[in-house]
Each structure stands twice: as C-alpha cells, then as structure tokens.
OpenMM code with the backbone's topology and positions (N, CA, C; nanometers):
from openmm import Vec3, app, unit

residues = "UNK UNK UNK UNK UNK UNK UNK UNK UNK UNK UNK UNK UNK UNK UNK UNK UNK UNK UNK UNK UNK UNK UNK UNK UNK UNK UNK UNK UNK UNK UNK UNK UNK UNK UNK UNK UNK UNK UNK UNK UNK UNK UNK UNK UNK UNK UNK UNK UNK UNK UNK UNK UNK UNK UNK UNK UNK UNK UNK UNK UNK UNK UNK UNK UNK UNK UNK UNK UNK UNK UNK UNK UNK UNK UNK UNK UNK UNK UNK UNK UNK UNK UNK UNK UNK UNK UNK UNK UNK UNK UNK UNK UNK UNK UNK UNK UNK UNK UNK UNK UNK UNK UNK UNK UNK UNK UNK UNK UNK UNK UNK UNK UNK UNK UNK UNK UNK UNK".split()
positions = [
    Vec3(18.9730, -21.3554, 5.9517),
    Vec3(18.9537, -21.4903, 6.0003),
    Vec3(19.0130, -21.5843, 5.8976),
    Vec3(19.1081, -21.6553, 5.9258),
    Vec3(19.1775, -21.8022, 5.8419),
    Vec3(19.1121, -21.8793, 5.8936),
    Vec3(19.0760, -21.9432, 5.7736),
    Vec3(19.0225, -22.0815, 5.7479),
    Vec3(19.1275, -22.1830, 5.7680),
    Vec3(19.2443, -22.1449, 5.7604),
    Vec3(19.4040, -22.2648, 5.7618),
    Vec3(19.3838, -22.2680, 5.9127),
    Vec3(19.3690, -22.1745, 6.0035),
    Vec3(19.4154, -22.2016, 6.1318),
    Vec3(19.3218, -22.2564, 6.2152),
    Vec3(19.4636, -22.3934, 6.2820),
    Vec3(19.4106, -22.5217, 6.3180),
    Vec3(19.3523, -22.5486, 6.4543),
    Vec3(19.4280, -22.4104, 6.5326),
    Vec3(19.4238, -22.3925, 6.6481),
    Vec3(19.2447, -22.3489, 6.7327),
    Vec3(19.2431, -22.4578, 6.8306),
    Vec3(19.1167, -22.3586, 6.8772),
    Vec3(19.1567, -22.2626, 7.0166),
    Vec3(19.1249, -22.1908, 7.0426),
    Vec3(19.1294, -22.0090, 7.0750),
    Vec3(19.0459, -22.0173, 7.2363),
    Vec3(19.0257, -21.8694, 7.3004),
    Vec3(18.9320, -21.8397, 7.3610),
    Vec3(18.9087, -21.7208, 7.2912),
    Vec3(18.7675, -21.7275, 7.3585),
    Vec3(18.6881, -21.5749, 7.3026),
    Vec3(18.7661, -21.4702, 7.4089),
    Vec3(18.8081, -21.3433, 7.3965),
    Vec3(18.8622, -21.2402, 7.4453),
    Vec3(18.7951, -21.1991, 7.5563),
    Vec3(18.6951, -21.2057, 7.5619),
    Vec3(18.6051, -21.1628, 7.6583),
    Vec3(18.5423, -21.2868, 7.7051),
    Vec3(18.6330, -21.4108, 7.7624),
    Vec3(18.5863, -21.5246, 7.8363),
    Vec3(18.4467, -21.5715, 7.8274),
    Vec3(18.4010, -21.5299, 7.7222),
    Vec3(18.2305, -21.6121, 7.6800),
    Vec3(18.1365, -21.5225, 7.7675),
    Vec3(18.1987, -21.3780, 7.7800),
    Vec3(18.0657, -21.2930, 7.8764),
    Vec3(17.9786, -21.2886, 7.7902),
    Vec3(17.9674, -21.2859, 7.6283),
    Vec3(17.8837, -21.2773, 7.5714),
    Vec3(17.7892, -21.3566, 7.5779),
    Vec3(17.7923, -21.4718, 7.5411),
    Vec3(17.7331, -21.6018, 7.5837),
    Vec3(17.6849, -21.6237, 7.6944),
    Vec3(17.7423, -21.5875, 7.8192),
    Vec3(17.6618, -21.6160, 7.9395),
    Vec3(17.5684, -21.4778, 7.9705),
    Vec3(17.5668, -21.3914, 7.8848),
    Vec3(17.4674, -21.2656, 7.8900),
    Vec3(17.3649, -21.3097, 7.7861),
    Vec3(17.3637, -21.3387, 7.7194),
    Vec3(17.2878, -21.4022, 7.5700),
    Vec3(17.1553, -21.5125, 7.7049),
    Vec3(17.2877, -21.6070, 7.7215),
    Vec3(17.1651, -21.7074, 7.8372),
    Vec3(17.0889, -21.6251, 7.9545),
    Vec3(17.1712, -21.5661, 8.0014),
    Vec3(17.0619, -21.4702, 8.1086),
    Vec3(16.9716, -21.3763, 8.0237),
    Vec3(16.9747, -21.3560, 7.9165),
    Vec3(16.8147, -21.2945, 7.8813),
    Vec3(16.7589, -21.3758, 7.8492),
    Vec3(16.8175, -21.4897, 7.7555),
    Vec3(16.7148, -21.6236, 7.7259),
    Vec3(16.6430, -21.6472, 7.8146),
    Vec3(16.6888, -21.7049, 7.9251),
    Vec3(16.6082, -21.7609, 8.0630),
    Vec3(16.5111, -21.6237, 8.1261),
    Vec3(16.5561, -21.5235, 8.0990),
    Vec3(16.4887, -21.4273, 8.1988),
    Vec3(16.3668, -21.3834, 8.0797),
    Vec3(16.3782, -21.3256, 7.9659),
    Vec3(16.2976, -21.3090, 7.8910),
    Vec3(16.2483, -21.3775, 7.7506),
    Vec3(16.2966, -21.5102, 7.7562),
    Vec3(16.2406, -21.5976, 7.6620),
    Vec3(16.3237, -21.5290, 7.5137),
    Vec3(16.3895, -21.4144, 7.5204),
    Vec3(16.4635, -21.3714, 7.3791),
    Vec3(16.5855, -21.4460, 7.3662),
    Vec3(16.6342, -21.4804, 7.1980),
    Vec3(16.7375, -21.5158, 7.2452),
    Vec3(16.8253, -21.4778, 7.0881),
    Vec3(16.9144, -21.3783, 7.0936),
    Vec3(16.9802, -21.3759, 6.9777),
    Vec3(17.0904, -21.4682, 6.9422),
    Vec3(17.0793, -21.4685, 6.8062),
    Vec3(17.1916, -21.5693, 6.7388),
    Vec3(17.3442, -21.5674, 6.8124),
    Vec3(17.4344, -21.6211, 6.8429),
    Vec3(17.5632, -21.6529, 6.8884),
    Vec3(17.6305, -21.5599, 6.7472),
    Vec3(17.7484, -21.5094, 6.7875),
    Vec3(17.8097, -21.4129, 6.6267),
    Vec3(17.8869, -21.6001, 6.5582),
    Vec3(17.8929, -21.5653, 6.4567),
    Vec3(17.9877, -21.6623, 6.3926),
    Vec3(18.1565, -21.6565, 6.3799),
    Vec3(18.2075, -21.5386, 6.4362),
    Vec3(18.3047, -21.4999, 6.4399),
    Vec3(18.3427, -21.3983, 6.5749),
    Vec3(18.4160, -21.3973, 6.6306),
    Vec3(18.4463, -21.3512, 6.7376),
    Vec3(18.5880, -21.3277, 6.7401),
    Vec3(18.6638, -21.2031, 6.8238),
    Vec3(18.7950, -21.2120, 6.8616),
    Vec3(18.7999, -21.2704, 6.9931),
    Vec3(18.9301, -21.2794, 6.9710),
    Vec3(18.9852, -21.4614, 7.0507),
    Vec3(19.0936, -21.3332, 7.1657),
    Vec3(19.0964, -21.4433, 7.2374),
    Vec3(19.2654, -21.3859, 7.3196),
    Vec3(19.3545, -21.3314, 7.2792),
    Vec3(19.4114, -21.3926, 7.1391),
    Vec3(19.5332, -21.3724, 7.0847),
    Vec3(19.5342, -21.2584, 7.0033),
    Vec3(19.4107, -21.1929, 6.9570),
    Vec3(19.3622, -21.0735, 6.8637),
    Vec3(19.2964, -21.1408, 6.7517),
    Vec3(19.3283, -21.3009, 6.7301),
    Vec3(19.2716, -21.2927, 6.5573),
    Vec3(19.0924, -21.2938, 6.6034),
    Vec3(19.0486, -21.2657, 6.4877),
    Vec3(18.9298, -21.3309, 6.4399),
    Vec3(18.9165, -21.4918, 6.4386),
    Vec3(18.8095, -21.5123, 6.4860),
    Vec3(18.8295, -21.6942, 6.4580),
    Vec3(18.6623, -21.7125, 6.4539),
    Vec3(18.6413, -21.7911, 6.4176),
    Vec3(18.5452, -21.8698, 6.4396),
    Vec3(18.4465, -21.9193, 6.5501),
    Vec3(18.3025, -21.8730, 6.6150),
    Vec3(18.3013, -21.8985, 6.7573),
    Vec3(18.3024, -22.0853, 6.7921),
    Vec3(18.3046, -22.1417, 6.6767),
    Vec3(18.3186, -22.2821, 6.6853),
    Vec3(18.4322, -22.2812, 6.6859),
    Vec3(18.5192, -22.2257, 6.6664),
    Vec3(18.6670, -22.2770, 6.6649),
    Vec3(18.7454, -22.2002, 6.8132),
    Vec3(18.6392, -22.2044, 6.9307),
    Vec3(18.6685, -22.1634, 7.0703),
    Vec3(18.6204, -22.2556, 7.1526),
    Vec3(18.6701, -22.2173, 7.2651),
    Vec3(18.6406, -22.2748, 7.3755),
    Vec3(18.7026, -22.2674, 7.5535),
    Vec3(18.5993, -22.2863, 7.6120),
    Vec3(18.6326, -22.2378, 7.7880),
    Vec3(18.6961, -22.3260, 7.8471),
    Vec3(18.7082, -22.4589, 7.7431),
    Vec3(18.7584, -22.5751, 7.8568),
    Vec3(18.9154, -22.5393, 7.8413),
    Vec3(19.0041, -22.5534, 7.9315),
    Vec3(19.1405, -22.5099, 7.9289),
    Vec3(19.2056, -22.6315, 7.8496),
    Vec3(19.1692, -22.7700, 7.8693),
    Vec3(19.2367, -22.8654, 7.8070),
    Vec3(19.2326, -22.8991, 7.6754),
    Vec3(19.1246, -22.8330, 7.6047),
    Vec3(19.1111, -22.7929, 7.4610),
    Vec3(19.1509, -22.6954, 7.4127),
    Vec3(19.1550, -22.5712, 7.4670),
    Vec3(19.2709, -22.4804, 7.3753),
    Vec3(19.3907, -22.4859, 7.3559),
    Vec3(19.4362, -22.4232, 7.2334),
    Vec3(19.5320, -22.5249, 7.1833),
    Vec3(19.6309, -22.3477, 7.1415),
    Vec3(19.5409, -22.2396, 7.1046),
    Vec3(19.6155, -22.0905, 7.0698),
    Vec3(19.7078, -22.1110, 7.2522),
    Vec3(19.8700, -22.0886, 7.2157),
    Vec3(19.9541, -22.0542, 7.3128),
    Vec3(19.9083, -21.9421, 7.3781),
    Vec3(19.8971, -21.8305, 7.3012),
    Vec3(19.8418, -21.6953, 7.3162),
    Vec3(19.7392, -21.6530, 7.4147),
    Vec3(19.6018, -21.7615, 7.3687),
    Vec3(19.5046, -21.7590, 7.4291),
    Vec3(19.4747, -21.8033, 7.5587),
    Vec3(19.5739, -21.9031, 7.5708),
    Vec3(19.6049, -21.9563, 7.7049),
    Vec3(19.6556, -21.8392, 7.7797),
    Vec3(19.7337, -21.8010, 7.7428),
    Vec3(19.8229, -21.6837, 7.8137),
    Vec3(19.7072, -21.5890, 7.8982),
    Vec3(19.6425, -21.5382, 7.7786),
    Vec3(19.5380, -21.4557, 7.7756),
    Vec3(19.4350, -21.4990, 7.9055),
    Vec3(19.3896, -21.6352, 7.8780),
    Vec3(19.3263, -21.6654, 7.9750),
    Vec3(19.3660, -21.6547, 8.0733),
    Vec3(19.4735, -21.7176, 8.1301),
    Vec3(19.5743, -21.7263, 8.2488),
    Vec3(19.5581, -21.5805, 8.3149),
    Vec3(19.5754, -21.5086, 8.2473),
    Vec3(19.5979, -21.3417, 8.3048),
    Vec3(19.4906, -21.3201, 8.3491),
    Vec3(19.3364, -21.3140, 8.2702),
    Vec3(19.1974, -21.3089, 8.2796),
    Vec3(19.1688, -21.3463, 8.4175),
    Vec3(19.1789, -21.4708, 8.4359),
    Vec3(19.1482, -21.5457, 8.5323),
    Vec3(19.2115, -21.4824, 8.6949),
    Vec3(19.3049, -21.4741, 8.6687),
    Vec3(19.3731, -21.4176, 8.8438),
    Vec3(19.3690, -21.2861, 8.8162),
    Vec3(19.3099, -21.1659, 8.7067),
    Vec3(19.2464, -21.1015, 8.7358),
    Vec3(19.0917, -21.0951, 8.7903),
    Vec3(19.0201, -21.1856, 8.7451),
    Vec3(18.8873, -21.2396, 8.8181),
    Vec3(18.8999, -21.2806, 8.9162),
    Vec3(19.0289, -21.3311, 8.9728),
    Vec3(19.0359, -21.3821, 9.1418),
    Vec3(19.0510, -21.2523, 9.2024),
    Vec3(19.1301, -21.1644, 9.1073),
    Vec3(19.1450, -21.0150, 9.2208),
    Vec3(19.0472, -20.9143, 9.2565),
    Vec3(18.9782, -20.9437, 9.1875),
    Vec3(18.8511, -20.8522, 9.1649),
    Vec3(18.7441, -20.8870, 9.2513),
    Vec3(18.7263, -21.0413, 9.2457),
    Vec3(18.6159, -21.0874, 9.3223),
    Vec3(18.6602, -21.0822, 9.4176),
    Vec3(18.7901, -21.0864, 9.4663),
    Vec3(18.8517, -21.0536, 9.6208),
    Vec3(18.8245, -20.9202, 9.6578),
    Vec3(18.8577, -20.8178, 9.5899),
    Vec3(18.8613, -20.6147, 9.6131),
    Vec3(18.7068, -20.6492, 9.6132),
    Vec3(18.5957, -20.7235, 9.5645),
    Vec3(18.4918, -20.6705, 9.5563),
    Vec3(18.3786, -20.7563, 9.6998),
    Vec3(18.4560, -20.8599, 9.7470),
    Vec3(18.4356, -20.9034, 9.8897),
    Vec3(18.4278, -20.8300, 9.9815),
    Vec3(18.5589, -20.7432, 9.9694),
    Vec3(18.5797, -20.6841, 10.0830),
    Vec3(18.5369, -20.5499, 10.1528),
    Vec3(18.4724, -20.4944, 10.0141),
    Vec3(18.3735, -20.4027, 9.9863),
    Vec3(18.2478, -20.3983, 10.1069),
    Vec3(18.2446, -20.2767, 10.1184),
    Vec3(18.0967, -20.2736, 10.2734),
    Vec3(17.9860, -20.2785, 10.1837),
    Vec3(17.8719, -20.3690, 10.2327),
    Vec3(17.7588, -20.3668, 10.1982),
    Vec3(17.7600, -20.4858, 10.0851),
    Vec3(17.8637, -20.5625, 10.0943),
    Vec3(17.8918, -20.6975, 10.0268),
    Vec3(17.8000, -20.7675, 10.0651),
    Vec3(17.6485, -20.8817, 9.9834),
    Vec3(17.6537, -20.9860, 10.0708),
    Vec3(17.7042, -21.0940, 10.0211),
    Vec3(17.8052, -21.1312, 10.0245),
    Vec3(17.9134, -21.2718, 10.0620),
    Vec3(18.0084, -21.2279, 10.1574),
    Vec3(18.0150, -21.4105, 10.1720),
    Vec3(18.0700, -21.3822, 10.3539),
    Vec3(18.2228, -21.4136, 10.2914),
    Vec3(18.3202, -21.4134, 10.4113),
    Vec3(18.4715, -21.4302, 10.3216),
    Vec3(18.4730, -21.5518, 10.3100),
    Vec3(18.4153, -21.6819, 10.3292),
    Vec3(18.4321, -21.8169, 10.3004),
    Vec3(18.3727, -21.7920, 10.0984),
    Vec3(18.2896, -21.7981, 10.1049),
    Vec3(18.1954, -21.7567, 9.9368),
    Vec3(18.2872, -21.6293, 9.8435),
    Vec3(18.3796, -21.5717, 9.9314),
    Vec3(18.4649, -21.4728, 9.8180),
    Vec3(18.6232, -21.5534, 9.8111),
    Vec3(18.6471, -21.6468, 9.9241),
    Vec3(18.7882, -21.6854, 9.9029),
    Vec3(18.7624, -21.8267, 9.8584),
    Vec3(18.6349, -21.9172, 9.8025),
    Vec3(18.6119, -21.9975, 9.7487),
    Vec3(18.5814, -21.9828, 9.5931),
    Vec3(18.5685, -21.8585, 9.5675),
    Vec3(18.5241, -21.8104, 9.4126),
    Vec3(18.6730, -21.7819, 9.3941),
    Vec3(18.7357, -21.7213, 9.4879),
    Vec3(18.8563, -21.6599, 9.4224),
    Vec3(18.9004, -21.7869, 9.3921),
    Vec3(18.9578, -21.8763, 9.4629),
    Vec3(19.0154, -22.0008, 9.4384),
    Vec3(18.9709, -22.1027, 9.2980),
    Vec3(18.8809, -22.0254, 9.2685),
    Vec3(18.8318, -22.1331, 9.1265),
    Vec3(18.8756, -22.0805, 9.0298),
    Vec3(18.8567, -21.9410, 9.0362),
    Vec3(18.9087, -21.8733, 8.9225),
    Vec3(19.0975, -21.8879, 8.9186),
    Vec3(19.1270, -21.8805, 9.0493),
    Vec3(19.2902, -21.9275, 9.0157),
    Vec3(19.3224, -22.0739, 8.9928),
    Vec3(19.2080, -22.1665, 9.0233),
    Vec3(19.2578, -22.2828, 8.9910),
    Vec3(19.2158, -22.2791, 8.8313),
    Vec3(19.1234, -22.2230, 8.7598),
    Vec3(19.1369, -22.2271, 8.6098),
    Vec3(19.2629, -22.1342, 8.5354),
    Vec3(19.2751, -22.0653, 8.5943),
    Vec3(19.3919, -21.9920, 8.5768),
    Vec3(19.5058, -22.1326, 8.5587),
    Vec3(19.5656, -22.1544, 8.6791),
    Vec3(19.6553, -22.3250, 8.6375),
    Vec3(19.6351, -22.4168, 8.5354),
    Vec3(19.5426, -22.4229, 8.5223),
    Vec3(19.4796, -22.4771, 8.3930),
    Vec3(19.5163, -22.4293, 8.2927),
    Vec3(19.4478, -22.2816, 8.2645),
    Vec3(19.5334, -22.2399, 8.1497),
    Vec3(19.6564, -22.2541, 8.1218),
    Vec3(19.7737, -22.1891, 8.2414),
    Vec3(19.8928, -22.2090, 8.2856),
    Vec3(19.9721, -22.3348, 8.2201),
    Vec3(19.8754, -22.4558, 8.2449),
    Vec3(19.9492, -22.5755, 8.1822),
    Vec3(19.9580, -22.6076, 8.0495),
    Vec3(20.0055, -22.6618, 7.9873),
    Vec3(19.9688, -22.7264, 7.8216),
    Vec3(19.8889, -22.7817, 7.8194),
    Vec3(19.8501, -22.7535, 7.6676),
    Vec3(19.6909, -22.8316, 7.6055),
    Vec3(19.7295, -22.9367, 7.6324),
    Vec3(19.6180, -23.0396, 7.7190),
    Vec3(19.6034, -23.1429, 7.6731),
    Vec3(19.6716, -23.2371, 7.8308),
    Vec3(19.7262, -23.1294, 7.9141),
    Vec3(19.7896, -23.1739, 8.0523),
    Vec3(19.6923, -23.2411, 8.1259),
    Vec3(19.5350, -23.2210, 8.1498),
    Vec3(19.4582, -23.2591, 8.2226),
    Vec3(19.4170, -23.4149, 8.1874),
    Vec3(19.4441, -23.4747, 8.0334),
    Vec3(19.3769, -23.5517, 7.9641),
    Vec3(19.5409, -23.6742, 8.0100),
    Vec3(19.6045, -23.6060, 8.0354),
    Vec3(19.7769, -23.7057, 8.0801),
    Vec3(19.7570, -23.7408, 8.2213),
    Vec3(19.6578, -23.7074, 8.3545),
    Vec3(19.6903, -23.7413, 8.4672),
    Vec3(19.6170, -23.8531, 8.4630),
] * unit.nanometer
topology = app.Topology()
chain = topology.addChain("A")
for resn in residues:
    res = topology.addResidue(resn, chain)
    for name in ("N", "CA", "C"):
        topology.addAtom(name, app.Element.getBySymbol(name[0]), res)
C-alpha cells in the first residue's frame, strides 16, 4: 500500500464485503471492524478510505475498467439467474436490475468526474 498514491480505487470485490458486514449488523446486532486496507480493482493494496462505489469519484483508470467489466457481468448473471425455473422475479424485476447494473457500468465507462460536467 503507497501512501504517494493519489488516486481513489474500487474495492475488487465491489464492497461485497461491506454490504455482508451490514447484513449481519442488522440481522444479528454483530458488527466487525471494516479492514483498513483492501485490494482495489487494479491489484494494488489501498486504503479502504481511499475507495469508493460512486463512479464519479474514482479516479484509478484501472478500477474503472474493472468496475465496468464487474458490472455487465452482474447484468449477465442477474439475467441467466431470472430465467432460471423456480425464480421468484418476474421478467419486469430481472430486466430492471439488469438495467441498473449496466447503467453503472456507463458510469464507470465514462471519466471521473463526467457526471459532475452535465
């Protein structure tokens, strides 16, 4: 982990950690510490303060990338997993999830800082 680098990142694993951390919080009142360091998209080590989910704040090229890919793999998945028997979501609730995850995907897609220019 560099301390020089200016860039903020995503976590590699799109903050599943974090949103698993909150679902035991809420479900069983436990709640372990957040790591202080985490790998990012790009491979480094960084800082978990020096991340983030919002697309218009990351600033790692890499991580964007990373995300970008992540993401319309999460649209494909939640699609293969719609279509699945014994699904309950209907195809309006699987082609409305898919669509979010590809519209953050675009997001990533764009340059830091594109959303903060319209």
């Amino acid at each position: 982990m560099s301390n020089l680098d200016p860039h903020i990142h995503v976590v590699a694993t799109l903050g599943a950690s974090a949103a698993t951390r909150n679902l035991l919080a809420s479900t069983f009142g436990l709640a372990a510490d957040l790591p202080t360091s985490v790998t990012t998209g790009c491979g480094v080590r960084a800082g978990y303060a020096m991340t983030s989910s919002y697309p218009e704040r990351v600033t790692c090229l890499a991580c964007r990338e990373h995300a970008h890919r992540e993401h319309l793999r999460l649209a494909d998945e939640v699609e293969r997993l719609g279509r699945m028997p014994g699904t309950s979501l209907d195809s309006d609730q699987v082609a409305r999830a898919a669509d979010q995850y590809r519209a953050i995907a675009r997001q990533f897609a764009g340059r830091p800082g594109d959303a903060d220019r319209r």
